[in-house]
N, C-alpha and C positions, 0 to 999 in steps of 0.2 A: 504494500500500500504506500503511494506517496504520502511525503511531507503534507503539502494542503489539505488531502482526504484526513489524515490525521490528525490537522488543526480545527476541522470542522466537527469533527465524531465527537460524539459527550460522551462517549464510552472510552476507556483505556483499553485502545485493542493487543491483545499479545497475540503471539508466532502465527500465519497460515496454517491449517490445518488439510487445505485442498485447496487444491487451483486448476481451474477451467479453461476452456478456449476464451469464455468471457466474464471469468467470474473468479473472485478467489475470497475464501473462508478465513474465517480470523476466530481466536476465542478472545473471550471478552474475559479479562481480570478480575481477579474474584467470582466468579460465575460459571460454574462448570455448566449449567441449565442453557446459556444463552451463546449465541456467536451473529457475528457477521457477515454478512454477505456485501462483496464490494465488486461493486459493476467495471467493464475495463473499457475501455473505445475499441476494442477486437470483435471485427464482424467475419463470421465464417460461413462455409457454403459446401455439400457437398464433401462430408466429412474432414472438414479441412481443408479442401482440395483449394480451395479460393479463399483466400483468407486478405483482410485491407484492415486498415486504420485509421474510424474515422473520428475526429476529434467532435466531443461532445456526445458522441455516442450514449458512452457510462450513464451517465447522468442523465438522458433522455430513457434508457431503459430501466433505472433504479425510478426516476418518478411515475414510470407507466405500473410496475411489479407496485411500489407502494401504493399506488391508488385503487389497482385490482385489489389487493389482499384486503383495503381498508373494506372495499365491500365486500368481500367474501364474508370479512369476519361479521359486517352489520347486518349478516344473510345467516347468520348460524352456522357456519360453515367451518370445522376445524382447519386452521391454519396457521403454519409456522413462522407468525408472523408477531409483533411485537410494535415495532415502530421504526419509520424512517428517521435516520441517523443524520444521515448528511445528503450534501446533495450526488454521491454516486453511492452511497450505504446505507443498507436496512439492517436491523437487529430482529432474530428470529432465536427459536427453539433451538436448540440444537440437536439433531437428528445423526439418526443411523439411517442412510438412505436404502431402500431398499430399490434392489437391480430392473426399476421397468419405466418405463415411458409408455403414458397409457395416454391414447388418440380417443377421442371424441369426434363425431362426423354428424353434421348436419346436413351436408351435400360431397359428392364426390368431386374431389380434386387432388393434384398431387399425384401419391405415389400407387392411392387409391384406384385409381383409373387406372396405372400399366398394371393392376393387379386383375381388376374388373375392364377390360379394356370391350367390349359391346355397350358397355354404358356410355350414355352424355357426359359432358364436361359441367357441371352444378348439379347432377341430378337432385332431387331431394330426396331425403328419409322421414319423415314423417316420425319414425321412432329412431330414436340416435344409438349412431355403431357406435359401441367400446371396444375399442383394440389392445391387444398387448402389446413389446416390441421388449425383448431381453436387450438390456442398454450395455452395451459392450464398446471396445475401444480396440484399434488397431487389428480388425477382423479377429479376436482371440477371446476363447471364453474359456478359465480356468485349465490354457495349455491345450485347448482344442480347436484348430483351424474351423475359423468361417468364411464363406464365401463370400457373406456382406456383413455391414455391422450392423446391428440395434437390428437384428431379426425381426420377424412378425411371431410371433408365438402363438400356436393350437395348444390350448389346454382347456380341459373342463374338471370343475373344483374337485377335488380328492384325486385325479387319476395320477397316478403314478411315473408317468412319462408326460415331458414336454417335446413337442414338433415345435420344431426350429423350421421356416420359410423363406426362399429370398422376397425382401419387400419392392422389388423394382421387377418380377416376372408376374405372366398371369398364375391366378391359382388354378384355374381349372387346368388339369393334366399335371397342376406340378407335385411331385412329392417333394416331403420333407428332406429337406440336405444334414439334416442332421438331428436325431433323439437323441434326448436327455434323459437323466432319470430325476427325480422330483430331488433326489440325496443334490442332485450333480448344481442344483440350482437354488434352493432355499438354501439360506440361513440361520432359519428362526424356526421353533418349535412351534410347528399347527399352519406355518404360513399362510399355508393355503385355504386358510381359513381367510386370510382377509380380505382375498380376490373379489369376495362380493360384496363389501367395504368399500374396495376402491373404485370399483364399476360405479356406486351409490352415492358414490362423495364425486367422484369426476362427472357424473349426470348433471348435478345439484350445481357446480360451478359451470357446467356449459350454462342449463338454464337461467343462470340469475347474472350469468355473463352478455348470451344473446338476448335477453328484453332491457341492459344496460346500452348493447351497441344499438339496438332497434332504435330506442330513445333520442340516438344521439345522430340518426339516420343511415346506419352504418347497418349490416350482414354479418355475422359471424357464422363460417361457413363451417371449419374446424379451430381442434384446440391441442393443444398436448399439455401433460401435468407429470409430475414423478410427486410419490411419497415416501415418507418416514413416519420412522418409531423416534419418537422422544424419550427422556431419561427415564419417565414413567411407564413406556411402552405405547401410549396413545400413538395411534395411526395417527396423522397429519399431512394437509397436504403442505409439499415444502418446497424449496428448490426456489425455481421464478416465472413468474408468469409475465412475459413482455413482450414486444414487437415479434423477437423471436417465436414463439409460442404458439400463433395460431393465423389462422387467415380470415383476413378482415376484408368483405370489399365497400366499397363508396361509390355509389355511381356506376356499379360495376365494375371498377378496377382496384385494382389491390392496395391496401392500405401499409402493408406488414412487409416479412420480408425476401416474401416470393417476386418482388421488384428485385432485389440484390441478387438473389438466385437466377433470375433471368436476364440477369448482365446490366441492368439499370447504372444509370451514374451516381457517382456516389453522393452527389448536390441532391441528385431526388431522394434519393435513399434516406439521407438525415432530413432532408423535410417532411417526408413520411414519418419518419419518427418519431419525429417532434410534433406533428399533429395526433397522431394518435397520443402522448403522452400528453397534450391539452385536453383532446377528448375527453380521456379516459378521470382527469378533474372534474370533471362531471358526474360521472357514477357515485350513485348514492340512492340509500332507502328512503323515501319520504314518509315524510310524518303524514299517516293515515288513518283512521277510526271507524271502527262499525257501530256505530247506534244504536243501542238494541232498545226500543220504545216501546212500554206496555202500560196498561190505564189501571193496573191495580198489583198489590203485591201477591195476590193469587195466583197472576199470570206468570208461572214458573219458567224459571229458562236456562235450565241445565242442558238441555237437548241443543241449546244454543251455543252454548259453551262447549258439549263436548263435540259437536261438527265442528269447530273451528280448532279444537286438540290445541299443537303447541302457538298455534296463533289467538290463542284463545284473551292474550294479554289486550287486543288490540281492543275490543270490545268494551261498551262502557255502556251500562245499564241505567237507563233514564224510568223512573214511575213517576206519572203524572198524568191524569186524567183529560183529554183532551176538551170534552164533551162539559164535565162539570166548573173546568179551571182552563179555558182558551185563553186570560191572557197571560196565566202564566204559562201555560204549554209553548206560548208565541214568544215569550220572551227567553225560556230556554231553549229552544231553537234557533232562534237568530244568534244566543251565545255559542253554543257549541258552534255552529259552523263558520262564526266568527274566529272561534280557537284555533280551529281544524277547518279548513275549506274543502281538503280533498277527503268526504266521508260518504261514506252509503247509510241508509237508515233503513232498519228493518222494524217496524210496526207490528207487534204482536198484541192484537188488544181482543178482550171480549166479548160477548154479548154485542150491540151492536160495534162495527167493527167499520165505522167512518169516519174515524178516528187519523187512517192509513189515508185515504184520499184527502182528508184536510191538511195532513201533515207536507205530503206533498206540491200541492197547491200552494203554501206557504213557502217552500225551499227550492234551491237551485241544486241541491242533490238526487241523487238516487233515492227513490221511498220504494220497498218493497214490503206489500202487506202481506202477514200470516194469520189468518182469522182463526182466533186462540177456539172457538167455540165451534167451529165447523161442523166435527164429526159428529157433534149432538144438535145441532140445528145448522145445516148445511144452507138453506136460505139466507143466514149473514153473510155467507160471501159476496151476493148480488151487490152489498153497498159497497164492497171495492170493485168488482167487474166493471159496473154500471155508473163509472164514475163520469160526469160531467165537461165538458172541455175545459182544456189548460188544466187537468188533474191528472199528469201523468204516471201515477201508482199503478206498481209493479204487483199483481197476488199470486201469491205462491205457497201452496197448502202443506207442503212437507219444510218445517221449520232446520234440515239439512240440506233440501235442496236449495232454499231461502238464502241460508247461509253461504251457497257455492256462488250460487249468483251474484253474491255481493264480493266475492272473492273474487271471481272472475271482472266484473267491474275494476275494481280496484287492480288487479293484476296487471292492466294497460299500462299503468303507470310505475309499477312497483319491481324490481327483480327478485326478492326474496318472495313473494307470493306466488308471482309468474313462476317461479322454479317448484313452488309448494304445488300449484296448480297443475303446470303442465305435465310436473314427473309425475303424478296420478293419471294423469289419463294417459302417456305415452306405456303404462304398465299394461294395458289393454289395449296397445295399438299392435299393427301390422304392418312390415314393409312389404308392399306388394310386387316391387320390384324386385327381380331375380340377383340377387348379391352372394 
């Protein structure tokens, strides 16, 4: 690490612990728990093969990696992350990486294609590929020649053998260039146990990554991530998450660093950089509220709480009667979405249940009515159906489904939701496409 990186870090960094094509590790003093991650201006292509040095690089890709992980973490997302240090250094967990590079696909590109080559060049998935890729160096895996490095790996949880692939041939017709046995490649007691950990946690960060780039009017087509075990043994995601990292397009053309890879000048190259590293200062959770409105403390709403599980915080239970107290029902309305402008409202009231179409009428949010009394007098629904114009209330008779739709609403704007949302229903999707 140079002198100024030095001068800037608030942390006393001691000795390299590793060092990268673009990265090198440091432990922090006093701290067996923490280390550093310090970015370098080395850009590479093509295992090395093309390698330049472009000045400001470092520090273009430390502020893109800090501002992913800021949101990862404000997404629940385990990550080995801590806080940006300086302007080319973040402070993180400190990790025992474990040996893989796992690909996330939202469309086909890349090295995807010579694999799949009858497919389009963006095809989409609908449901997102998790890849494996054994992260190796110098075509060599513990003494054993490869044909390429960072394999593609066949494996399914407990089997006993890894298929090794080259990642630049078709698959169809190709066999494996080389099995493993599961000894010849874990480290860790149960490993492979965490395989569908890591599938789970690299979902969760494409998704609350691609409705951050959506936002920002950007595509995020793929991604790649590596993990670790911490002092404590927690999986984490660790490593960096930067330009390097995934393919972005804008307008249809690439954001990231498949510009470099296809011979781009190195003036674009750092301008791409450095947009995507302003971009990505944008990414963020917004402060959002579900409204849960009911006209008496009878009207229970646990069933409301528990559809929303661990988003269950966002929620905020208003009783007040609309019908016997309008103005204060009017004056705590106009406060709440004074507090919170970006909120949905879910109206669960009893007995007559016009409550849901006044509330609405009143607000520039989303109202969605759940008529508490339905199932025993199923005629109060008609006063939310049969609502009036300029009364646009939502009714929706299962207080879960109630709830999605307010999720989904809110999801437009949110990546932690979007991520909660979509990876429920991509559990029940299908690629219909031949892959």
């Amino acid at each position: 690490m140079d002198a100024k990186t030095a001068e800037r870090s608030r942390y006393s960094l001691g000795p390299a612990v590793a060092e990268g094509k673009t990265k090198t590790i440091h432990r922090i003093a006093g701290n067996d728990e923490l280390v550093a991650l310090v970015a370098k201006d080395d850009i590479t292509a093509g295992d090395g093969a093309k390698h330049d040095i472009i000045s400001g690089k470092g520090a273009l890709a430390n502020r893109t990696t800090s501002n992913v992980f800021r949101l990862l973490k404000a997404c629940g997302i385990p990550v080995a992350f801590e806080e940006q240090d300086s302007a080319t250094s973040f402070v993180g967990q400190h990790c025992t990486m474990l040996p893989y590079e796992v690909v996330t696909r939202r469309e086909a590109h890349g090295s995807y294609l010579k694999r799949n080559p009858g497919l389009p060049k963006g095809q989409l998935f609908p449901k997102l590929i998790v890849e494996f890729y054994l992260k190796t160096k110098d075509k060599n895996w513990k003494g054993k020649p490869l044909v390429a490095d960072d394999p593609l790996m066949g494996y399914a949880d407990g089997d006993k053998q890894i298929q090794l692939f080259n990642p630049a041939k078709p698959l169809v017709g190709q066999e494996p260039f080389l099995v493993l046995s599961d000894a010849e490649v874990f480290d860790h007691k149960d490993e492979w146990k965490l395989f569908p950990d890591m599938r789970r946690i690299a979902r969760q960060t494409f998704l609350a990554l691609e409705k951050a780039w959506q936002l920002e009017g950007g595509t995020l087509v793929d991604l790649k991530v590596e993990f670790g075990l911490d002092k404590k043994g927690r999986l984490l995601l660790a490593d960096v998450i930067d330009n390097d990292s995934w393919r972005v397009l804008e307008n249809g053309a690439y954001l990231d660093k498949q510009v470099y890879r296809d011979g781009g000048a190195l003036d674009t190259v750092v301008e791409k950089y450095r947009r995507v590293a302003d971009i990505t200062a944008n990414f963020r959770v917004p402060a959002q509220r579900i409204i849960l409105w009911r006209g008496s403390e009878t009207d229970k709403t646990e069933a409301f709480a528990q559809a929303l599980g661990p988003l269950a915080d966002m929620m905020q239970v208003v009783t007040c009667s609309v019908h016997k107290e309008p103005v204060a029902a009017a004056h705590t309305l106009h406060r709440m979405i004074q507090e919170v402008p970006d909120s949905v409202m879910i109206a669960f009231i009893g007995r007559s249940n016009g409550a849901g179409p006044t509330l609405s009428a009143m607000s520039t949010i989303p109202v969605i009515t759940v008529p508490a009394s339905a199932k025993d007098f199923p005629e109060d629904v008609w006063s939310s159906l049969r609502a009036p114009s300029k009364v646009p209330v939502m009714t929706v008779l299962e207080p879960s489904n109630a709830v999605l739709a307010a999720l989904q609403i809110l999801s437009a704007r949110n990546p932690k939701i979007y991520a909660a949302v979509r990876g429920e229903i991509e559990q029940r999707t299908v690629n219909t496409v031949v892959i």
